[in-house]
N, C-alpha and C positions, 0 to 999 in steps of 0.2 A: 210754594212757600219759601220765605228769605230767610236762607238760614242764620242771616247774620241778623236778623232780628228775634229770633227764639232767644232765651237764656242758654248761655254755650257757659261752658268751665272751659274746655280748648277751644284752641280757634279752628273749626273745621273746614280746613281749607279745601277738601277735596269737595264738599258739596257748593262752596260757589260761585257764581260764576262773574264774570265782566257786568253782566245786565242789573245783579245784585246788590252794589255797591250805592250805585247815587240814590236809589228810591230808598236804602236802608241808614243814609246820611241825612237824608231829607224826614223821613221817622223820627232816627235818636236824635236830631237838632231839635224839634217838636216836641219830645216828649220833656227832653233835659230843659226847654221855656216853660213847658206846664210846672217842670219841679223848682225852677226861678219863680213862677208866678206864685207858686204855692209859695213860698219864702216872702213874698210880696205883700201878699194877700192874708197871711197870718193874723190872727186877730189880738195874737198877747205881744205884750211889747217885748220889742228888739231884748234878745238873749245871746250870749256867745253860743247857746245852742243851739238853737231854734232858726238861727241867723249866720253866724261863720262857719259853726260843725256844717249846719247843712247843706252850707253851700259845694264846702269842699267833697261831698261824696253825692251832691247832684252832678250829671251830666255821665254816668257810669257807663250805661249802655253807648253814648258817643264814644266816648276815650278809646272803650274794646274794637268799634267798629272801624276807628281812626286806626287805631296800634296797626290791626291786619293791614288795611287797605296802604298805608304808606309804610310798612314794613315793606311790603310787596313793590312798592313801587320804588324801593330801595334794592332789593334782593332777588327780584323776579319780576322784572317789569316788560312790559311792551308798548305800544301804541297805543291800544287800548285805553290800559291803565293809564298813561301819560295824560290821554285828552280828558279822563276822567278827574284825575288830579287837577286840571284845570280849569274844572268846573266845579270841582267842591271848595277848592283852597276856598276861592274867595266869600263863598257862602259861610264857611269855616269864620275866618277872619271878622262877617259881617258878625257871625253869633256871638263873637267873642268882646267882638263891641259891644253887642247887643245889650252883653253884662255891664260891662265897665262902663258904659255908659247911662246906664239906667239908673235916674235920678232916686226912685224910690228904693230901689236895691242899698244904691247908695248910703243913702240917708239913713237905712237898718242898719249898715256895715259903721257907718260912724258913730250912729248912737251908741253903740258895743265897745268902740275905739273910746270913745269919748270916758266911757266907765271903765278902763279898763285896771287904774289902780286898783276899786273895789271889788274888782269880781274874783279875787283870789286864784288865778289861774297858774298850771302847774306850768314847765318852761315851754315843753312843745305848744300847749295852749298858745301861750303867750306867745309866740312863734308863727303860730299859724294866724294870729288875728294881726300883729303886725307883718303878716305877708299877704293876707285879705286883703287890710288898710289898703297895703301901697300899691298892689295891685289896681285899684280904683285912684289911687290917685296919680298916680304914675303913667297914667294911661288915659287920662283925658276926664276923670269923673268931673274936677272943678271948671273944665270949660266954659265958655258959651256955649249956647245951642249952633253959632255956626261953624264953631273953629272945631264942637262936635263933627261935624259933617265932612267936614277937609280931613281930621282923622281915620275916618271913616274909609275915605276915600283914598288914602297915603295905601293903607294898609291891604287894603284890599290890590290895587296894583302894585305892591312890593312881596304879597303873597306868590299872585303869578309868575312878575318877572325871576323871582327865586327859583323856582319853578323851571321855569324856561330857560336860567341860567346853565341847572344840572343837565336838562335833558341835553342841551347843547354837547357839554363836555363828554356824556356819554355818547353823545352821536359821533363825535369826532373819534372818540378812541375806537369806536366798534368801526369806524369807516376805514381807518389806515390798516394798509397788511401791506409788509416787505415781502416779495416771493422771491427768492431766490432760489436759482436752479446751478449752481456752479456749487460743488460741496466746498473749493476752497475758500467763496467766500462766508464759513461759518469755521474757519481757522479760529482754534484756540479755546471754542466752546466744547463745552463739557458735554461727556457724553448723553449725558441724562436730556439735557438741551435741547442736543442736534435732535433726538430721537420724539421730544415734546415738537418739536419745530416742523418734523416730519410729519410726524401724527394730527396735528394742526393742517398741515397742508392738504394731506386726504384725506380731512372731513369735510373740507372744500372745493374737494374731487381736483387736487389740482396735482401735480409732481413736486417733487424736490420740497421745499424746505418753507415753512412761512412763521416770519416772526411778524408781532403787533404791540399796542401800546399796554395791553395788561401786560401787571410787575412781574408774573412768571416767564413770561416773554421776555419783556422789555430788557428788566436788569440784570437777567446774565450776558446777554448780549453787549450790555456797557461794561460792563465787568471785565470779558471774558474774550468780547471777537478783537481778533487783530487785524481786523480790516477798518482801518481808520476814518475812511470817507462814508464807510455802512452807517460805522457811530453817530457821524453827523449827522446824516438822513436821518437816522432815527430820532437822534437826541432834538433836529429843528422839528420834527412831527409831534413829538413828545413836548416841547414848549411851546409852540404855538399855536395849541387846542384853541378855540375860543377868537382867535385870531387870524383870519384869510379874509378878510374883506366879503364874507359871502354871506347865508343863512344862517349857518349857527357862529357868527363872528359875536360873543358877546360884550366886546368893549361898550357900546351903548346900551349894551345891560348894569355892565357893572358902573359905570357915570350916573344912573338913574338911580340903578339901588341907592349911591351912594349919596344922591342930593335927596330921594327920598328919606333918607334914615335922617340924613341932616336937618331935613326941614320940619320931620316930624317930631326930632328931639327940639328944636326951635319952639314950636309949638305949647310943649311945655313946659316952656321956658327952663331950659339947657344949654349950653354954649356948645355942645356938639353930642355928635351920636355916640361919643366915646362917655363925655362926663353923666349922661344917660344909665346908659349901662352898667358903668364902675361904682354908681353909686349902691349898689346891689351884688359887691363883689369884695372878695377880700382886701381887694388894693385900694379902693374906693377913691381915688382920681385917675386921669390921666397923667397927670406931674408925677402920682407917687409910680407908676409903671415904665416911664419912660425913665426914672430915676434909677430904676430897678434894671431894666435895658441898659442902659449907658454903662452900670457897674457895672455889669456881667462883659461887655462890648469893651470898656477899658482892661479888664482881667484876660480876657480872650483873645484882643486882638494881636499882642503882641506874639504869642505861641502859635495863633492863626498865622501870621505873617512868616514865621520860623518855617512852620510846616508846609506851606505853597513854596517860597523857595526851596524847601529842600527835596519838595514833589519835580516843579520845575529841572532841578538839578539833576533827578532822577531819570527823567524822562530823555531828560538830554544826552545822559550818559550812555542809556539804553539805547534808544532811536533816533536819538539828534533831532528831536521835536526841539523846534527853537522857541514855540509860542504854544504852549499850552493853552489850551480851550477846554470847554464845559465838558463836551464830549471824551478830552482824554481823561479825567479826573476818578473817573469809578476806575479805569483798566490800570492808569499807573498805581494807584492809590494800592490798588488788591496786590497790586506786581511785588509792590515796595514793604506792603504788609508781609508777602509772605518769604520777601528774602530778610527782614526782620526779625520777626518770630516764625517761621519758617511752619505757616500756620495756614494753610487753602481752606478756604472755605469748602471746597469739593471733598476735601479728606474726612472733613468735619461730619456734612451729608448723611452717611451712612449710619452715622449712630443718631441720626435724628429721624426716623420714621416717623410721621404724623401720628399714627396708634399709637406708639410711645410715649410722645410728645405730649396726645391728651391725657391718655393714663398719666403719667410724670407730674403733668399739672394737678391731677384729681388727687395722685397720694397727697401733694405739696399738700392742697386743701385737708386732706382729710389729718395728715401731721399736725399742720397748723389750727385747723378750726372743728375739728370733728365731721367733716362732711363724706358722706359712700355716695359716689355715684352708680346707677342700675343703668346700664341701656335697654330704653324697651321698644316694639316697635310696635305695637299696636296705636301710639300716638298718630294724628292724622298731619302728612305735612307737605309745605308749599313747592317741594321739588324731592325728587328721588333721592338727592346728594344730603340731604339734610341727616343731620342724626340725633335720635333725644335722648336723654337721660333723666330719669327722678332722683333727686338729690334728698340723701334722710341725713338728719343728725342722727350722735352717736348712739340715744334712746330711740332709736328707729321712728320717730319723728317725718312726716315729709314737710319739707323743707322750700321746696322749688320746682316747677320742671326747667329745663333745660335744652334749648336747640343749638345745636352748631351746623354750619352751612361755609366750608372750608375753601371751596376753588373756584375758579372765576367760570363767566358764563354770559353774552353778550344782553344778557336784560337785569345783569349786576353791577351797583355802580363799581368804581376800582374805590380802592384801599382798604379798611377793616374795621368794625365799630360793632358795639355793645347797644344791644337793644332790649326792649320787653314789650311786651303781648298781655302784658298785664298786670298791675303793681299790686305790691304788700299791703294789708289796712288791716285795722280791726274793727267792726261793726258788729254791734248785737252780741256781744260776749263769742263773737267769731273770728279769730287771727285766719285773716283771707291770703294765702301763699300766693307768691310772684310766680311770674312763666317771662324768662328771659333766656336772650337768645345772642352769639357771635356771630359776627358772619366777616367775614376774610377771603383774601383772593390768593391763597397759597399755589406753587407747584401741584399742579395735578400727576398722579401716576401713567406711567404707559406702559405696554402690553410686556416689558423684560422688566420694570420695578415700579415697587410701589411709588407711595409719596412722599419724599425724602425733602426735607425741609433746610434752608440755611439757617443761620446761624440766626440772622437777624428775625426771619419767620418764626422761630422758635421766640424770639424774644416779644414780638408783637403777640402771638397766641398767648402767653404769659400776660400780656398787658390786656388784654383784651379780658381775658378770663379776669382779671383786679374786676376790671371794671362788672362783672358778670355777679363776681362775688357781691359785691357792693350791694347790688338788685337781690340777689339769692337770700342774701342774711338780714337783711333790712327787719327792722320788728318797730312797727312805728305803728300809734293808731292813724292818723290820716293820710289816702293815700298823696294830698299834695305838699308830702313832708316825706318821701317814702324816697327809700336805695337813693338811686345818683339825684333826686331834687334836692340837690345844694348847690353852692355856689359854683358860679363855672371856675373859679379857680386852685376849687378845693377838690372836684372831682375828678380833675387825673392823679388824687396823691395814692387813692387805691389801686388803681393799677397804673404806675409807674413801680409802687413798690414791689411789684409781682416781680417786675422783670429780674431785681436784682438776683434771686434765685437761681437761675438763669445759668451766674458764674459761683455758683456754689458747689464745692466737691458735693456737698453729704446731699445736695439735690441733685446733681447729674447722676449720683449713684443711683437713684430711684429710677431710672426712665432712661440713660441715654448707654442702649445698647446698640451694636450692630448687627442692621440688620439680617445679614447674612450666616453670620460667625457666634452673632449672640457675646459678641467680647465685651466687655464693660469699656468705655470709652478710657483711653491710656492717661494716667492723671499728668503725665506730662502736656496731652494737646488743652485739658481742662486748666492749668498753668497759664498755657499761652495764651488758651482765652481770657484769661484774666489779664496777663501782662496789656494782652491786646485793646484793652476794653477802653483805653485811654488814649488807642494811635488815634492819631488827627483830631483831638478830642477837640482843641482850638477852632479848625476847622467846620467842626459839625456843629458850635457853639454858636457860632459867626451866622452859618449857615439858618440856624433856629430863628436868632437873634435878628436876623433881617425880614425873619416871615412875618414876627410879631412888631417890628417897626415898618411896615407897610403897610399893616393891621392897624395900626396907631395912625399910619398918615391918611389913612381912608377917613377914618372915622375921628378922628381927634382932633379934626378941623373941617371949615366950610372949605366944601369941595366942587362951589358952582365956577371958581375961574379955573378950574381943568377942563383943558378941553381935549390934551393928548394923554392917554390912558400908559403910554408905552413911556414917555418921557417923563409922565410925573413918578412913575415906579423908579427910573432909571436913579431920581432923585432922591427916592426914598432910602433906595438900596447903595448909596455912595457910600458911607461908610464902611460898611459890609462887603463891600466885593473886593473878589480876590483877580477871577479870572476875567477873561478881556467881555465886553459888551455882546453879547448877539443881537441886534437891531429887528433879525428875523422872529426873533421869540418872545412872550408875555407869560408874565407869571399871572399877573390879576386874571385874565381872562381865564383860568380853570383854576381860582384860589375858590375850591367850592367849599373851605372849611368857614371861609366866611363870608362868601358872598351867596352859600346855599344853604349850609350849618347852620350851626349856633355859636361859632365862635369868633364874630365879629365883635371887636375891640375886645378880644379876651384870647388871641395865641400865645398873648406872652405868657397864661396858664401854664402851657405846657414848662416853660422853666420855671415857674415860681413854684409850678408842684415839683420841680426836681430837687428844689430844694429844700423842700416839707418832706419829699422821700429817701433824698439821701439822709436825712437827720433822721430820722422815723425809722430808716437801717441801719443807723450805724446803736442805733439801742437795742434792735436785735443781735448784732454784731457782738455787742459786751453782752450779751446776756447766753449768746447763743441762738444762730438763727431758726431755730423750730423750739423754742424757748415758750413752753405752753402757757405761764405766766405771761409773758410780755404780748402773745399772740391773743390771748386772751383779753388783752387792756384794749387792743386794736380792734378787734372782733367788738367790745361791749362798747366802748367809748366814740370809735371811729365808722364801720361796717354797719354794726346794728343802727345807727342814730338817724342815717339820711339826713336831711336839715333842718332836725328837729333843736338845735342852738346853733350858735355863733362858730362858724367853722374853726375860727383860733381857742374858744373855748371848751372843745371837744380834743381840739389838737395836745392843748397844754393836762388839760385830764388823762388824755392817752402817755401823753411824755414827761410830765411834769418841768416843762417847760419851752419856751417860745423857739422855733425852726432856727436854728441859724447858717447863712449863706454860705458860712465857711465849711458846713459839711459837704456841699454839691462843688465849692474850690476843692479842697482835699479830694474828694473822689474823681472830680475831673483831672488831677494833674496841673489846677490852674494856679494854685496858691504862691507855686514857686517859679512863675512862669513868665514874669519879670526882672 
């Protein structure tokens, strides 16, 4: 029996197995065209009910069996699952045509559009039918039947090569391991480190010390070792994932992605994959984001400039580096931080336990929004390390489940993201609850201490939980209106805003104790963090600033006369660079947030929500940041809505008025920085 075809409320992952998966994809795809066919074949005319409701809560049993199988193959993957994602994407992709292209589907979906002054709909209505609409049209409904078939065809080989992209990057990082067997060359690394470094090593039955490209590895080591020549080893292994001329070299991935996306924006008639996309985004061109780029790029660059030379300067004084490189950039950066504000990140450490850290975040919630979390463990889940919890409001209510899944593990991709296992809706006079989930590649504990977190880890868990919340609180009747289905620009304004917490006394008071001493962390080093929050703030601006202009040059033009993958970035990234060229290393080749993601022609999200959250806190700021009035406006207007209206118009309900950029200058330090 497939367990993944029974009715499940959790995903029961201990019952199954690898062999489960494609016969239980090849079902719900079947059953989710019987419930299209049914929508088809209806005998009364086209309804906004009978016809858009039903569409959007057909395909239910798919979406569940989707959520597990590429959560998994996100969080817990192996070869298995790898070859099996490659065999369902594209059948995926065909179903999804399958929709968008079917003429008489069509034709019910327009007649509905067509009527839609008269049919008196409330705004989510109205919301979901023009995201119906454009979904078919946006996607090939008004075709021919051949330029059908070329779509078809696009989509299904940019399902795979996406695919094949990830698996690459993950092949590459799980393949590199420095061993080192000399203790002097792990000078300068922090205890916790050497001892992860060790531990690492004999699990691999090997001696002495092994570092690798996951960040609990990687970046204390840039941080931290003063062996300069290690740095570069590591740091060219670290950039030129994707990039050896070998198996997993994906340059002629991302060339292909990138004239597919182009040709298939072509297609329906679009000037590129960018004015595609944007058109379904708060920015809604390419001109209006790169206008937005270049401001942020003319405000930054000069304090950017300020602060490399005086890193430069630093370095020089220190070690007589005469030419600073990629690789010294983390170890003088921390060097010069902490003879500044006289601030280690290692000092910091011990009042960050990971236990506290969650707890810390769940008071924050429960302050702010009324939420208890329970940990229970009778829930069934996809690895030992996982932990759940049921989320109730303050009427004891439940609310959500919840998984977190904290440390890395070689069939996890690297870095951190907010998922779910199952969306919010209402159906049949039934409010249907979310099962969302974290998952993160934190320091793991070793055998003398727990898991003690930097400063920046603390700050991503915070974000990550924004984004958690967002899924957790959603109250929307449909679910493709529900938590984070809004725009990609608008959905990092939720948790971005988490993070500011972060550098708040009356929230560090909640959560950041030591762990040994139990001392309440010294409000002096909570000072520094805040003085701190703004070092190199240019630099890391710049830094942003060039991922989401690379993002632009992929996609915001035809991209069939590239033929060097390394030189046309080189060229992207001119403005933006500080330190000298590596010729050995690629960014595109592991830029998997957009060439595997979802955030092709949309990194510049990440600052444009900086600037919807630095405004969005500086009104908790005047009001009081655990201010249950203003937490409440955010909670009913923002959190609960998902994209059920216009992301500015939810925003300006929340605020009583439009973001402005000057709050994200003021808090960077950048206003005055000309």
């Amino acid at each position: 029996m497939n367990p993944l075809l029974q009715e499940f409320d959790q995903a029961p992952f201990s019952k199954i197995k690898n062999e489960h998966f494609k016969p239980a994809f090849l079902e719900a795809i079947e059953l989710a065209r019987k419930e299209i066919d049914a929508i088809i074949e209806n005998p009364e005319p086209p309804s906004f009910e009978n016809t858009i409701e039903a569409l959007d809560y057909s395909g239910y049993q798919l979406d569940r069996v989707s959520a597990v199988f590429f959560n998994l193959n996100s969080a817990e993957t192996n070869e298995n699952i790898q070859k099996i994602a490659q065999e369902v994407s594209p059948l995926l992709s065909e179903f999804s045509n399958d929709i968008t292209l079917n003429e008489a589907l069509f034709a019910r979906v327009k007649s509905v559009y067509e009527q839609k002054e008269s049919l008196n709909l409330n705004p989510e209505q109205g919301t979901l039918l023009e995201k119906r609409y454009k979904s078919f049209s946006r996607n090939g409904a008004n075709l021919p039947p051949s330029k059908k078939q070329q779509l078809r065809e696009i989509d299904a080989e940019l399902a795979k090569l996406k695919l094949k992209f990830g698996e690459n990057v993950l092949a590459e990082t799980n393949k590199y391991e420095m061993h080192l067997t000399d203790a002097a060359d792990l000078d300068g690394l922090p205890e916790a480190a050497k001892e992860a470094a060790a531990q690492l090593a004999k699990s691999k039955d090997k001696e002495g010390w092994m570092i690798t490209l996951q960040y609990p590895s990687y970046i204390p080591f840039m941080k931290y070792g003063k062996n300069r020549g290690l740095r570069k080893e590591l740091a060219m292994a670290f950039g030129s994932k994707g990039f050896h001329k070998d198996e997993l070299d994906n340059k002629g991935n991302v060339l292909r992605i990138a004239n597919l996306r182009h040709e298939r924006a072509s297609l329906l008639g679009y000037k590129s994959h960018a004015h595609f996309v944007l058109e379904e985004r708060m920015a809604r061109t390419p001109e209006k984001v790169f206008d937005f780029l270049n401001e942020l790029l003319q405000k930054a660059k000069p304090a950017a400039e300020r602060e490399f030379t005086e890193l430069q300067q630093f370095a020089k004084e220190l070690d007589g580096i005469e030419n600073l490189q990629k690789w010294d950039g983390s170890f003088y950066s921390e060097k010069l931080k902490q003879q500044k504000f006289e601030l280690d990140d290692e000092k910091l450490k011990p009042y960050f336990k990971l236990e506290n850290v969650i707890d810390g975040v769940f008071k924050v919630a429960e302050k702010l929004f009324g939420l208890n979390f329970k940990e229970v463990f009778d829930v069934d889940k996809y690895h030992e390390e996982v932990k759940t919890y049921q989320v109730f409001d303050q009427e004891n209510n439940f609310v959500s489940l919840f998984y977190a899944d904290f440390h890395p593990r070689s069939g996890k991709r690297g870095g951190a993201w907010m998922t779910s296992f199952k969306s919010q809706f209402r159906k049949a006079g039934k409010n249907v609850r979310p099962h969302v989930s974290n998952v993160c590649n934190f320091t793991p504990s070793t055998p003398t201490q727990p898991s003690l977190l930097t400063f920046n880890e603390v700050t991503t868990l915070f974000h990550e939980f924004g984004h958690a919340l967002h899924g957790m609180l959603a109250n929307t009747t449909y679910p493709g209106l529900s938590g984070t289905s809004v725009y990609w620009d608008f959905v990092e304004l939720p948790s971005q805003i988490m993070e500011n917490w972060c550098y708040e006394k009356e929230a560090l008071e909640l959560f950041a104790y030591h762990y040994e001493t139990g001392e309440l962390i010294p409000m002096d080093l909570v000072q520094k963090i805040k003085e701190s929050a703004t070092f190199q703030e240019g630099m890391q601006t710049l830094r942003q600033l060039s991922f989401g202009l690379l993002d632009m040059a992929w996609h915001g033009q035809d991209p069939s006369d590239v033929k060097d993958v390394k030189a046309f970035e080189t060229n992207a990234f001119g403005d933006t660079q500080l330190y000298p060229d590596t010729p050995e290393t690629c960014m595109s080749t592991s830029f998997a947030h957009i060439f595997q993601g979802g955030y092709s022609s949309g990194y510049y999200s990440y600052k444009w929500a900086e600037v919807l959250d630095a405004d969005a806190f500086a009104y908790f700021k005047q009001e009081g940041i655990f201010n249950s009035e203003i937490a409440k406006r955010f909670k009913d207007h923002v959190l609960s809505k998902g994209g059920t209206e216009s992301p500015m118009t939810l925003y300006k309900r929340f605020r009583g008025q439009e973001p402005r950029i000057e709050a994200l200058l003021e808090r960077a330090g950048l206003l005055t920085a000309n």
